[in-house]
C-alpha positions in Angstrom: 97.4 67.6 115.4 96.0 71.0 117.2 98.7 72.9 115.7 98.4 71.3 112.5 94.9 72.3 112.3 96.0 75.7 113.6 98.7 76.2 111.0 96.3 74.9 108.3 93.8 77.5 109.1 96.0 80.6 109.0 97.0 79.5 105.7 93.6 79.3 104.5 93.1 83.0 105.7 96.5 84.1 104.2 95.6 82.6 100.7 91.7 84.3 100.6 93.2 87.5 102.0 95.3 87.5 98.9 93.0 86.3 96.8 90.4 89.1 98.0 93.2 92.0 97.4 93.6 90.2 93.7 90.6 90.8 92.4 89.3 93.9 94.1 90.1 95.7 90.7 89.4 93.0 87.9 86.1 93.7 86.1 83.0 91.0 86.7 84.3 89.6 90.0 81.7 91.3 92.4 79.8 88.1 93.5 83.5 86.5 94.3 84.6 89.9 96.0 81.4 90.4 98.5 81.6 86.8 99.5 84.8 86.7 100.6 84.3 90.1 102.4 81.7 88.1 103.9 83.3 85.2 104.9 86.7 87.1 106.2 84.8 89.1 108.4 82.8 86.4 109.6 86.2 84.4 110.2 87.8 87.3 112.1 84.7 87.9 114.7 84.0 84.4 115.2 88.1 84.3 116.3 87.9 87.9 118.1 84.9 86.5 120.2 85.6 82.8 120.8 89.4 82.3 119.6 91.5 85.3 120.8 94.3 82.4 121.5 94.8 82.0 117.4 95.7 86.0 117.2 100.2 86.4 116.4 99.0 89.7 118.3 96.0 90.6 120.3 93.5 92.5 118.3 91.0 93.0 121.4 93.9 95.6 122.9 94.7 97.2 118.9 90.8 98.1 118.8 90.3 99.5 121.6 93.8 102.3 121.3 92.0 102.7 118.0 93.8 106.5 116.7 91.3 108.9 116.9 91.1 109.9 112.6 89.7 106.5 111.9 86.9 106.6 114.4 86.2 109.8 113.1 85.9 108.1 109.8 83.8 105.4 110.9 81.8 107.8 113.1 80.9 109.8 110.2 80.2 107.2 107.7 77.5 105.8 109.8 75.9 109.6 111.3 75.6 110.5 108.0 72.3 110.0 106.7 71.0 111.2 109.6 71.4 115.2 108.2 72.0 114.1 104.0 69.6 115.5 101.9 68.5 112.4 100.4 68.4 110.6 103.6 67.1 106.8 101.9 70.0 106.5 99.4 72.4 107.5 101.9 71.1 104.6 104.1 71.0 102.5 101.2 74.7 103.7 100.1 75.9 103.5 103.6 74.9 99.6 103.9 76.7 99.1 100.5 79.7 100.6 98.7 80.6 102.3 102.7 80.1 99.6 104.9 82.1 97.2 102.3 84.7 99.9 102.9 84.9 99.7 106.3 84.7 95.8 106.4 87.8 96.0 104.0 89.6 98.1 106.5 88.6 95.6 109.1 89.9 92.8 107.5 92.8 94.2 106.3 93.9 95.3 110.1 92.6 91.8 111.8 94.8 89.6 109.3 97.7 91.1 110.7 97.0 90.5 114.1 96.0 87.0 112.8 99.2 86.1 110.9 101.3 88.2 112.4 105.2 88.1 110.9 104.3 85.5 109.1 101.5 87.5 107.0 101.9 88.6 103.6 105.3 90.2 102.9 105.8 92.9 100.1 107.0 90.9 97.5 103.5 88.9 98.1 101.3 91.9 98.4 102.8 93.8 95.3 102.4 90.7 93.2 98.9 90.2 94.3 97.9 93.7 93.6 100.1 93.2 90.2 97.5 90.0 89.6 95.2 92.1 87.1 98.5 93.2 85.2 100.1 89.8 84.9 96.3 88.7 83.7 97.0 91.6 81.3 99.6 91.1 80.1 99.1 86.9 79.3 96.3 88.5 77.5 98.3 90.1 75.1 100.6 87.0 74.7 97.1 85.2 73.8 96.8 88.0 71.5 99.6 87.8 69.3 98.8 83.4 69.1 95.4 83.9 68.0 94.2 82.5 71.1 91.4 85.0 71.6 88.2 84.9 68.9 86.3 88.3 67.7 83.5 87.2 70.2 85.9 88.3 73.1 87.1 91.4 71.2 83.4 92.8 70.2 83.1 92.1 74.5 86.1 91.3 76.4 84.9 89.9 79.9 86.0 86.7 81.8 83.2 84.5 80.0 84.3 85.5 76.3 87.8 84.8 77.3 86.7 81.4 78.5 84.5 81.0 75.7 87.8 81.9 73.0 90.2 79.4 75.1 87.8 76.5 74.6 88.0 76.4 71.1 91.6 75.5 70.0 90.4 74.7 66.7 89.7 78.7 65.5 93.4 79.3 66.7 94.8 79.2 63.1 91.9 81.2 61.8 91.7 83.9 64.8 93.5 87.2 64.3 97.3 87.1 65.5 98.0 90.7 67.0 101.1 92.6 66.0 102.8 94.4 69.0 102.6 97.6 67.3 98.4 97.2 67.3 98.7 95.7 71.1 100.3 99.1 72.3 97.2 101.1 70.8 95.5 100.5 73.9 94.7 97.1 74.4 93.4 96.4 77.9 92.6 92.9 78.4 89.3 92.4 79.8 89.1 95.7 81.4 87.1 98.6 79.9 88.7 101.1 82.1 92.3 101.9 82.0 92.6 102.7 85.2 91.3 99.5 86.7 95.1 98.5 84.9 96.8 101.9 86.4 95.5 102.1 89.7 96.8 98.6 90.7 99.8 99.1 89.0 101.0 102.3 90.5 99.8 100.8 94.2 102.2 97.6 92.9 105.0 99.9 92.1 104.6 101.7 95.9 105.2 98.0 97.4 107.6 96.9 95.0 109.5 99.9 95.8 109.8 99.6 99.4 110.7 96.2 99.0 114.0 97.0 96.6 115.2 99.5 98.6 115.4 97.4 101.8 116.3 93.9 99.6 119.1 96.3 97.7 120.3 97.3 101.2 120.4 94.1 102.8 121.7 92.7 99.0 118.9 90.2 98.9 119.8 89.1 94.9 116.5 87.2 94.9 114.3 89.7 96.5 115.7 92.4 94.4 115.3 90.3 91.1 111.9 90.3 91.7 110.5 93.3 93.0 112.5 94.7 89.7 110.7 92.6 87.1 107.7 93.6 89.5 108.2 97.1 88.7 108.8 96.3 85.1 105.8 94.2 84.0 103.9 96.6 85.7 105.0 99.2 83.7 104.6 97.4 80.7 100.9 97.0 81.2 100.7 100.2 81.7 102.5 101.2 79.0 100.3 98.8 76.3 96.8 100.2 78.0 98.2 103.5 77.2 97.4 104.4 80.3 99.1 108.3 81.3 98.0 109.2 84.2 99.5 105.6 85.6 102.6 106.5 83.7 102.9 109.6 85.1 102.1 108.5 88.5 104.2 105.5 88.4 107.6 108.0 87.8 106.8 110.3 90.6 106.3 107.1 92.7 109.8 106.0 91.8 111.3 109.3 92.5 109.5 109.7 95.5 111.1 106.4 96.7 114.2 107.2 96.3 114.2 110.9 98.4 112.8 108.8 101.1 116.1 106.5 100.9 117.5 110.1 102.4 115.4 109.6 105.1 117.3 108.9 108.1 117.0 107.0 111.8 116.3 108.8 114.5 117.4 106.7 117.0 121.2 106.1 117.3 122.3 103.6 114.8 123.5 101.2 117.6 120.0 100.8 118.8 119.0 100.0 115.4 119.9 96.6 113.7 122.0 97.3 110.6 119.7 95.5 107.9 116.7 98.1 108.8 119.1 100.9 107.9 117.6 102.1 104.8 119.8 104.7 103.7 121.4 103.5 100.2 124.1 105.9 100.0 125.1 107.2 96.6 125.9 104.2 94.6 122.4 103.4 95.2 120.7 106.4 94.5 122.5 106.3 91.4 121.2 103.1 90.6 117.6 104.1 91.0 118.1 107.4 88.8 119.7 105.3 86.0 116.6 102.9 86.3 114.1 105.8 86.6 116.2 107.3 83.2 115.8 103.9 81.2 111.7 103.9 82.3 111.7 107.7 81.0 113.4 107.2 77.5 111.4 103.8 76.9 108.2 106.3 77.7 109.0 108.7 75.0 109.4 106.8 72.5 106.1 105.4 73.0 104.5 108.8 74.0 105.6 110.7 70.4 103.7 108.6 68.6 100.6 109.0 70.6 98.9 112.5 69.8 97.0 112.2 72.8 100.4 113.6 75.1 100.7 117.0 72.8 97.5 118.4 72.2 96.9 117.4 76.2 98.5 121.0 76.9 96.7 123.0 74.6 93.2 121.4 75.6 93.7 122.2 79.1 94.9 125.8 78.7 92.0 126.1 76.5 89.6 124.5 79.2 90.7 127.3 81.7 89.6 129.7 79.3 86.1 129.6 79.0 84.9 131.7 81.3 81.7 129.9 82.5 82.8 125.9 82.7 79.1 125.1 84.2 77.8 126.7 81.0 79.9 125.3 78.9 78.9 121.5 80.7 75.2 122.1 80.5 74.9 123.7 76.9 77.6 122.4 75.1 80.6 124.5 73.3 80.0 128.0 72.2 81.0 129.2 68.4 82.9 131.8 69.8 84.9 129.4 72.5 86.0 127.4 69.2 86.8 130.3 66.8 89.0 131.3 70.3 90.8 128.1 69.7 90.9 128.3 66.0 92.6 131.5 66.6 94.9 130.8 69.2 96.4 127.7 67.4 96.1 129.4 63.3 100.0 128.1 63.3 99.4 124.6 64.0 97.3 122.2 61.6 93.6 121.7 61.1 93.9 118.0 62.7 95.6 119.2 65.4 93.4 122.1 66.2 90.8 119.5 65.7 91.9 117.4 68.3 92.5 120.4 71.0 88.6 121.0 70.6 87.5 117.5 70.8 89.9 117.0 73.5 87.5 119.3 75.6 85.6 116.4 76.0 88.8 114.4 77.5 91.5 115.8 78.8 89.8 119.8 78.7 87.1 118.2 79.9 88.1 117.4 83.6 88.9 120.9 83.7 85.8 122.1 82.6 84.1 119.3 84.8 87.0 120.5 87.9 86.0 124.0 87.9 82.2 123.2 88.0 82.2 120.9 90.5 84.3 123.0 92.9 81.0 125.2 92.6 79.0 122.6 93.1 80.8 122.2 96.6 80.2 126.0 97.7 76.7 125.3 96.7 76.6 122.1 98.5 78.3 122.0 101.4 76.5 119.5 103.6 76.8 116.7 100.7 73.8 115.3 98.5 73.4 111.5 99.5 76.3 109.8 100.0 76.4 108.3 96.3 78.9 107.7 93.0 76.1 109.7 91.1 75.9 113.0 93.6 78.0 115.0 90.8 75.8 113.9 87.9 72.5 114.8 90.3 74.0 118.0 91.3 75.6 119.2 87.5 71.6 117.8 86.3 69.8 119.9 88.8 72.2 122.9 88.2 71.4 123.0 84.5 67.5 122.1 84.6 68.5 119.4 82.2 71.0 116.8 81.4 74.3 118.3 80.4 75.1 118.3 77.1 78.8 117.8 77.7 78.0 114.4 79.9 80.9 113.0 82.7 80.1 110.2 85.2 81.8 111.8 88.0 84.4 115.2 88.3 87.2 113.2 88.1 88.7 114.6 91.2 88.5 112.2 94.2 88.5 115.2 97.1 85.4 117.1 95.0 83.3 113.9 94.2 84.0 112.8 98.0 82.3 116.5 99.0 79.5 116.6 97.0 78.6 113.0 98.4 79.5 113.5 102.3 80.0 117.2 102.3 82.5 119.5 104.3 82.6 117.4 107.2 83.0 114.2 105.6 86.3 115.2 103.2 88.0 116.5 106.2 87.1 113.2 108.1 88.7 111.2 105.2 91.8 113.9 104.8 92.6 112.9 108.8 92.4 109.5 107.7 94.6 109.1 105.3 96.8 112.4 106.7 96.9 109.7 109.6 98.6 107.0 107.5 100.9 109.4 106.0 102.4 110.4 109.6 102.2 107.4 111.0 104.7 106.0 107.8 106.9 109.2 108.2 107.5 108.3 111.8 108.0 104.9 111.3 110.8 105.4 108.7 112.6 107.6 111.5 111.8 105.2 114.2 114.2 102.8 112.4 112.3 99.7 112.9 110.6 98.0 110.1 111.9 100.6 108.0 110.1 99.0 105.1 106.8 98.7 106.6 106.9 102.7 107.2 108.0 103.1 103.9 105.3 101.2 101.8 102.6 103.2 104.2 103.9 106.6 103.2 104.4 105.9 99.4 100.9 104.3 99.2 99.2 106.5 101.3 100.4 109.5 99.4 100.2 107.8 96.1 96.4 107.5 97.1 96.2 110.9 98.2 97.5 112.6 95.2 95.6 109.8 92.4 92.7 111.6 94.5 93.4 115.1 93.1 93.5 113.7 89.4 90.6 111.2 89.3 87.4 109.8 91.2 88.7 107.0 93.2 87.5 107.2 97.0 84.8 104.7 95.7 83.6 101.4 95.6 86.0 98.6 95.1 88.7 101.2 94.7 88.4 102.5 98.5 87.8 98.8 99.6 91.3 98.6 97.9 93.5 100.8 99.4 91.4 100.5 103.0 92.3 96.6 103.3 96.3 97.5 101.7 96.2 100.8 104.3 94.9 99.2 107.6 97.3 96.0 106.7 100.0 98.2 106.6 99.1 100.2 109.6 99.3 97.4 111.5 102.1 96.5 110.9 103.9 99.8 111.7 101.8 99.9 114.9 103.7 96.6 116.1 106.9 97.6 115.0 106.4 100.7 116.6 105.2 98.8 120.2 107.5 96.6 119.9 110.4 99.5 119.9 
């Protein structure tokens, strides 16, 4: 009956784990989100004080050989406001979006000592980050059936779509989407793209890990499905007209399969055969041939999207203006679009068109790039810890609100500097330099070959989504600090246990 009880229990913590991972990114689920923060942690000190016996592995012993980058991390998270310059909402942002950060991380790390082996799997953690996708992409299904009203498309949120699916009557008179109006960018219940592209990409890193090894081992069933994990998730992807996922997602895949080159260490009689990932050339094949099909299905969606050609030209044109904090603060110059004008006098008006106005996109994060890394000279100690230290900073810098208006510098490493400073990016570069190793050393360790694998494609997936847009943030970092700790844990036993 004890164990029973005891199995029951572990369950209960494997399904909200899950559950919690599932919905860091969907829109509208903060209230469900902070309270099962709450009650995880709660669960896991209440056992780390009064039930070490329940632990697969003892977590009292993993805190206190704690590697040195994450204390850092911790360290500096909660010194902080001690020396920001806007001391009461660093206090205020350190007992909010940081603390839920490090609570994540928590969490993530003490399930594993909970569960043990018998945690969450790849498979299960790539199709729980893959939840918002698969919601995605039954939305567009709905879609095409008239299931959804023009309530839920004038605001698509969770209660619209609730509201729409209770009325079977207005099926026949609802609008039935075409597929060709679906992939113009229809994104569900999400308003951002990204909260589509940023789980999708981290689905693709797990999924990957888990085809290599399931394609060594020939695990049909395993392979099956981290494939059609791969797919759907491109799909979504693909339909929110998400690039930057797309983009991301490819150099994932490729990424995955150099690290198939990767070999053990160790002599391969110490190492079972199954954690041998090495595919050899009929599988690296394989992967290339998949990659190829991905590629050629992307251009033939891409052509018809404007958006990928005049991408170039707005960027080069970006780079041009001489003065990008200017440019941000009192809008477009004559001259800056005659330049343009000029440049391009072979291509079309609309296309031109489209270059300029794509200063405020795609140019635009150039523009708002280069002024931010000034903004970091000028700043080097941080502002107050906050989302909104680039908008204070660009707003104090031009005396008014800039004309050319961005929520953030959409680049992870600036936005992070600006809100902790100097100190605090290199604190979080350690960190997740930390994971990186620690997967690249796993992988030659030959043990858990998997693990090691999914920590160094997410980790750098993470690192490099950093360079190209603001997501060290929020329920974003909560995100990958729960999926980056679980993972760590992992390699740490494996590595232990060796």
């Amino acid at each position: 009956m004890i164990q029973e009880s005891k199995y029951t229990f572990k369950n209960g913590i494997y399904g909200l784990f899950l559950l919690l991972f599932a919905i860091f990114p969907i829109s509208n689920t903060i209230a469900l989100r902070n309270v099962l923060i709450v009650l995880l942690t709660g669960a896991m000190l209440v056992l780390l004080v009064f039930g070490q016996g329940r632990f697969a592995h003892p977590l009292r012993s993993s805190l206190k050989k704690m590697p040195w980058p994450i204390l850092l991390w911790v360290g500096l998270l909660l010194l902080f406001p001690l020396w920001a310059r806007e001391a009461p909402t660093a206090w205020h942002n350190l007992g909010g979006q940081w603390l839920e950060a490090l609570l994540a991380g928590f969490i993530g790390y003490a399930a594993f000592h909970l569960l043990g082996r018998n945690g969450p799997g790849l498979l299960a953690l790539g199709y729980a980050s893959a939840v918002p996708l698969l919601l995605h992409l039954l939305l567009c299904i709905a879609a095409t059936q008239g299931l959804l009203d023009g309530a839920f498309f004038a605001n698509p949120t969770i209660a619209t779509l609730w509201n729409s699916l209770r009325h079977p009557e207005a099926f026949q008179t609802n609008a039935h989407w075409t597929l060709s109006a679906l992939m113009k960018g229809f994104r569900g219940i999400e308003p951002m793209h990204g909260n589509l592209g940023y789980p999708a990409c981290q689905s693709i890193c797990l999924f990957c890990a888990a085809l290599v090894q399931d394609l060594r081992d020939r695990r049909v069933r395993g392979l099956v499905a981290s494939s059609v994990g791969i797919a759907l998730c491109f799909l979504s992807i693909l339909i929110a007209q998400s690039r930057g996922a797309i983009l991301y997602a490819f150099l994932i895949m490729l990424v995955s399969i150099s690290l198939t080159k990767v070999r053990a260490s160790r002599p391969v009689a110490a190492v079972s055969q199954p954690n041998n990932v090495h595919l050899g050339p009929r599988g690296t094949v394989l992967g290339f041939l998949a990659a190829l099909v991905l590629l050629v299905v992307t251009f033939q969606y891409a052509k018809n999207d404007p958006r990928w050609f005049s991408m170039t030209d707005s960027v080069v044109a970006a780079f041009a203006i001489e003065d990008p904090s200017k440019a941000l603060c009192e809008g477009l110059d004559p001259s800056v679009q005659e330049g343009i004008r000029s440049r391009l006098a072979d291509r079309d008006a609309k296309y031109v068109q489209a270059v300029i106005d794509g200063l405020n996109s795609d140019g635009g994060r150039i523009l708002v790039l280069r002024a931010g890394f000034q903004l970091m000279l000028e700043n080097p100690v941080g502002l107050d810890g906050s989302r909104q230290s680039y908008r204070k900073l660009i707003k104090e810098k031009c005396g008014h609100e800039p004309v050319l208006q961005f929520a953030h510098s959409h680049n992870s490493w600036i936005d992070l500097t600006l809100a902790l400073g100097w100190v605090g990016t290199l604190a979080f570069a350690c960190l997740m330099g930390l994971f990186f190793y620690r997967g690249l050393v796993g992988m030659r360790s030959g043990v858990d070959r998997q693990w090691a694998m999914a920590l160094v494609l997410v980790s750098c997936f993470w690192i490099l989504r950093g360079v190209a847009d603001s997501v060290y943030r929020e329920h974003y970092l909560q995100m990958q600090f729960m999926l980056l700790m679980y993972l760590f844990g992992r390699w740490q036993f494996a590595a232990d246990a060796a």
